[in-house]
C-alpha positions in Angstrom: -3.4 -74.9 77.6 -7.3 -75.1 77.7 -8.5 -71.8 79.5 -10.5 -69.5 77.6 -8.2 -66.1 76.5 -10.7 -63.1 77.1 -9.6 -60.3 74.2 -10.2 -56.9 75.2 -10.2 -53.7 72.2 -9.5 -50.7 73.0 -10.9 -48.9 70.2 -10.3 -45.4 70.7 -8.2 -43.8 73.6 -7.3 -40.2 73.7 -4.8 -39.5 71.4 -5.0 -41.5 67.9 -6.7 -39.4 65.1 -7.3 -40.1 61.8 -4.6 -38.6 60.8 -2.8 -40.9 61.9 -5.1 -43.7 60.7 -8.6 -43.0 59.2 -9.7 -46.3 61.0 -9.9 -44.6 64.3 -13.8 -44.4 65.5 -14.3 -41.0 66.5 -18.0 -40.3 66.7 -20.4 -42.7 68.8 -21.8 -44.4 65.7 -18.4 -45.1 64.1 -17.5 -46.5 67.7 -20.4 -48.4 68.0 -20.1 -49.8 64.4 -16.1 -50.8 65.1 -16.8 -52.4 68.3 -19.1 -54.8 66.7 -17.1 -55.4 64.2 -14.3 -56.6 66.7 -17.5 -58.3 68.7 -17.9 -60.6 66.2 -14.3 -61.4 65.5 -14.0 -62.5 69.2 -13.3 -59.0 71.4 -15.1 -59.6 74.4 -14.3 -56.6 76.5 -14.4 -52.9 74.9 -12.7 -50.7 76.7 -13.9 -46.9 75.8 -13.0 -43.3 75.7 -15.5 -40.7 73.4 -14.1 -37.9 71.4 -15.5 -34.3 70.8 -16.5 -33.8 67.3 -13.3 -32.3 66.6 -11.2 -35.5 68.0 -9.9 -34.0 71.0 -10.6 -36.4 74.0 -13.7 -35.9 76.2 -15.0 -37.1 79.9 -18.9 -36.6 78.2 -21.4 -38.0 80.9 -24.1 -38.1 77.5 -21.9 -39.5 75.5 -20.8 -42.4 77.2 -24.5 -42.9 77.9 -24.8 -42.7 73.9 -22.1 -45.1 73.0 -23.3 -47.6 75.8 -26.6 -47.7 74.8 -25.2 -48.4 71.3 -22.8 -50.9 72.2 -25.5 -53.0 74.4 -28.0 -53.0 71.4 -25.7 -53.5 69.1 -23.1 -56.4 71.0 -25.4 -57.5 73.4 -23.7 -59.6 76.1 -20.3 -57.8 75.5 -18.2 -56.4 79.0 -18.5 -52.3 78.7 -15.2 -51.1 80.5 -15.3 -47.1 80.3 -12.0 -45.7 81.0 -11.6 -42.8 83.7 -7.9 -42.0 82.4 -6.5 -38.5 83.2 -6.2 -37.4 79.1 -9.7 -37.3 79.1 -10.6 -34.7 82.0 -9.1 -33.6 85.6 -10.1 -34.2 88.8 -13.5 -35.8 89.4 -15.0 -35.3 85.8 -12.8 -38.3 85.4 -15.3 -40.7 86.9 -18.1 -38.3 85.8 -19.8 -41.4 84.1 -19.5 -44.2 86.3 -23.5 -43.4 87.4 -24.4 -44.7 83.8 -23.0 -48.3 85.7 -20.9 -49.7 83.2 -19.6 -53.4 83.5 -16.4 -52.3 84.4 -13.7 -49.0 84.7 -10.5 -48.7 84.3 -8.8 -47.4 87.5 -5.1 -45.9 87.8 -3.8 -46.3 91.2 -0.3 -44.2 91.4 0.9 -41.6 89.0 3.7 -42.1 86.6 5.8 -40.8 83.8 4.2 -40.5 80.1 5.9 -39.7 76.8 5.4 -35.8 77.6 4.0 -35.3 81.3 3.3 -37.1 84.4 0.2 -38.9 84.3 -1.3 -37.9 87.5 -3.4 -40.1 89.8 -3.6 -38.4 93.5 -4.4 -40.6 96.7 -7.7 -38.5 96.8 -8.9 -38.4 93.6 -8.0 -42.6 93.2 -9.6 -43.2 96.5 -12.9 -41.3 95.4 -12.5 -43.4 91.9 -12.1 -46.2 93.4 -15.7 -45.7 96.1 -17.9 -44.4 93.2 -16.9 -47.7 91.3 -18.1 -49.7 94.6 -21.0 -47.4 95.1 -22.3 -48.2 91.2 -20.9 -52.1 91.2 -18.3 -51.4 88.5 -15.4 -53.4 88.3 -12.2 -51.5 88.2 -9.5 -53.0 85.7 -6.3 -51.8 87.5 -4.1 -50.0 85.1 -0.8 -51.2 86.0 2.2 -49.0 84.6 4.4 -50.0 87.4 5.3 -53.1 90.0 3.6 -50.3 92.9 0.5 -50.1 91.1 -0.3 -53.7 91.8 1.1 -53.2 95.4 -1.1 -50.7 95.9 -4.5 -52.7 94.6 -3.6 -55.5 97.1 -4.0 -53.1 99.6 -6.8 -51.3 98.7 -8.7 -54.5 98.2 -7.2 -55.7 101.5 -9.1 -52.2 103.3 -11.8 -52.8 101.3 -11.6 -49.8 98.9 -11.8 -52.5 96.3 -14.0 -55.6 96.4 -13.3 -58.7 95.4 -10.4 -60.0 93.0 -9.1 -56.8 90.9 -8.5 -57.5 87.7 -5.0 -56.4 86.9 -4.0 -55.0 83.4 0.0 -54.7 82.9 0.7 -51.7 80.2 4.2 -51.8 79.3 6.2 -49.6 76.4 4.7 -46.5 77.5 7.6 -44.2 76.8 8.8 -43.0 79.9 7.4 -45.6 82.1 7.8 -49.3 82.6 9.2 -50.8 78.8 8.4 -54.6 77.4 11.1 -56.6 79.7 10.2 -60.5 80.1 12.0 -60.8 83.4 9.3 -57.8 84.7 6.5 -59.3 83.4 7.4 -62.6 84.5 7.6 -60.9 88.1 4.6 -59.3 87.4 2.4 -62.5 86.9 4.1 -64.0 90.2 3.2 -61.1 92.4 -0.3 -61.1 91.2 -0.5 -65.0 91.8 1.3 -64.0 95.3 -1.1 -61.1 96.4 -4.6 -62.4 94.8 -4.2 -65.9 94.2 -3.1 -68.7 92.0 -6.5 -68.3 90.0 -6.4 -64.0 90.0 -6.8 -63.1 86.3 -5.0 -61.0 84.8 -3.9 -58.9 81.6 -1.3 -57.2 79.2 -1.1 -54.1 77.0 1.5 -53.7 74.3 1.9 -49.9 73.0 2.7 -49.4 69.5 4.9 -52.4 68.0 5.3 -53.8 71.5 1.6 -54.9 71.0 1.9 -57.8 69.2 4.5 -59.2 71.7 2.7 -58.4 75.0 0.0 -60.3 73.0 2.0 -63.5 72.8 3.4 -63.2 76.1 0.0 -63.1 77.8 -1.6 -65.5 75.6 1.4 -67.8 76.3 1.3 -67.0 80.2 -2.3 -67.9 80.7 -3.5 -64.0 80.9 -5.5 -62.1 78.7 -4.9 -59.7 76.2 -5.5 -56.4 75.0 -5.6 -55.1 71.7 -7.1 -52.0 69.8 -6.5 -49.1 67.4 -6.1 -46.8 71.2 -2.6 -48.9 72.0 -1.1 -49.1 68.2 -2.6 -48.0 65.0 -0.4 -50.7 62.9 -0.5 -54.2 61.5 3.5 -53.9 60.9 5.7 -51.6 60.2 4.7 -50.4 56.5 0.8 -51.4 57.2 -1.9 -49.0 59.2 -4.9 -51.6 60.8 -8.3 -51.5 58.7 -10.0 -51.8 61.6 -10.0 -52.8 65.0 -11.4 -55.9 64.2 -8.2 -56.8 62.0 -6.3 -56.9 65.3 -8.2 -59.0 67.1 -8.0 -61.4 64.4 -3.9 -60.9 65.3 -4.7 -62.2 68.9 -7.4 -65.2 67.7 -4.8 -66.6 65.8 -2.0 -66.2 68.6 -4.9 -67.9 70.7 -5.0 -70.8 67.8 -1.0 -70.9 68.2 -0.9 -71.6 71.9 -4.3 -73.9 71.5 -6.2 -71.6 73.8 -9.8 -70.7 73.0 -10.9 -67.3 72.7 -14.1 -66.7 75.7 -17.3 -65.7 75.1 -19.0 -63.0 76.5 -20.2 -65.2 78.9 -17.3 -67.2 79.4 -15.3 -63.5 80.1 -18.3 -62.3 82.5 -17.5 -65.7 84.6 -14.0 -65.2 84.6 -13.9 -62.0 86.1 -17.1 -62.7 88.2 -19.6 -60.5 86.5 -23.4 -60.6 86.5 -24.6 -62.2 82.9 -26.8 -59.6 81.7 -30.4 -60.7 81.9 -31.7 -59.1 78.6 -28.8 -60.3 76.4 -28.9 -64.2 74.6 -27.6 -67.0 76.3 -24.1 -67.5 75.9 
């Protein structure tokens, strides 16, 4: 298998602290610094939330424009991906950022359990996601927690809500919602190939230990894969991550494994049909 693996970190989220691992990057500069750490060890996406200076999550227009304009001087080339997820604020204050036109957004389509609470995602509020994303040119990621989420994309891209291919990102071992079963995410490549095409990419998120297998199972599959201190704060059981940058290293060598190469920034911006940046080196 030849096709370039695009790696995506997530280096933050919304709930990791460093209490639970001093490696998290909480302020911008920490974030900025860890992403280019993880730049360099082959991450070509960074998907984004910022923190409040006391770690609680925040939907901050400044300072998402902060940490992009840190990330773009810093990993020049690299896919920004802010995420619009529902720990981080309610209602439109969500999307409150999408104006500073990232690269990309993630964008959850239907509601669903979490470990604690029902992650909410309202027609309304997803349909109004979904237009300020098309109004700004930023491509969602579609967060997929369930086989109706992908349903759903299909048929907002077929009304034209979306444009162009989605790119479809299957989280699994969220507690309450869908776990890590092969036979699912088998299905789950199928329907994408079924509803977007045979060349539709696509993508996998492990939580917590589950990481490292939804890992191999997309790098196996021909997908792509996520990693990042947001989805699992461990290298094994008795080991907390250094960095983010240490689990990327995880994925390069699956990538090694299965003899696929990891993309480039530019490779990754051609795979999911993205303008090459005009101020960044050639890739």
């Amino acid at each position: 298998m030849s096709d370039p693996c695009i790696i995506c970190v997530a280096i933050t989220g919304s709930l990791p602290t460093k209490a639970n691992n001093p490696a998290v990057p909480i302020t911008v500069s920490e974030q900025v610094e860890s992403t280019q750490e993880a730049f360099e060890e082959g991450a070509s996406i960074v998907h984004a939330h910022v923190r409040n200076d006391d770690e609680t999550p925040s939907s901050d227009p400044e300072r998402f424009a902060r940490l992009k304009e840190g990330l773009e001087k810093h990993c020049p080339g690299m896919i920004i991906q802010f995420s619009t997820g529902g720990r981080s604020g309610a209602g439109q204050s969500r999307g409150g950022m999408l104006p500073l036109q990232p690269d990309m957004a993630s964008l959850s389509v239907g509601s669903n359990n979490f470990p604690t609470r029902i992650y909410e995602n309202p027609p309304d509020l997803v349909d109004w996601l979904a237009a300020e994303m098309k109004a700004y040119n930023v491509k969602p990621e579609i967060e997929a927690f369930d086989l109706s989420h992908i349903l759903q994309a299909a048929k907002m891209r077929a009304d034209g809500r979306i444009k162009d291919t989605p790119y479809v990102q299957f989280v699994m071992g969220v507690k309450n919602a869908m776990p890590v079963d092969r036979e699912v995410f088998d299905f789950y490549i199928r329907t994408v190939k079924r509803l977007f095409g045979d060349e539709a990419p696509w993508c996998a998120a492990g939580i917590g230990a589950q990481q490292a297998t939804l890992n191999e199972w997309a790098v196996s599959s021909g997908g792509h894969a996520r990693t990042g201190l947001e989805d699992n704060v461990r290298l094994d059981r008795d080991t907390l991550a250094p960095s983010n940058a240490a689990l990327v290293r995880l994925v390069v060598d699956i990538c090694g494994k299965y003899k696929r190469p990891v993309a480039t920034w530019g490779e990754a911006r051609r795979i999911l049909g993205l303008q090459q940046p005009a101020d960044a080196a050639h890739d």
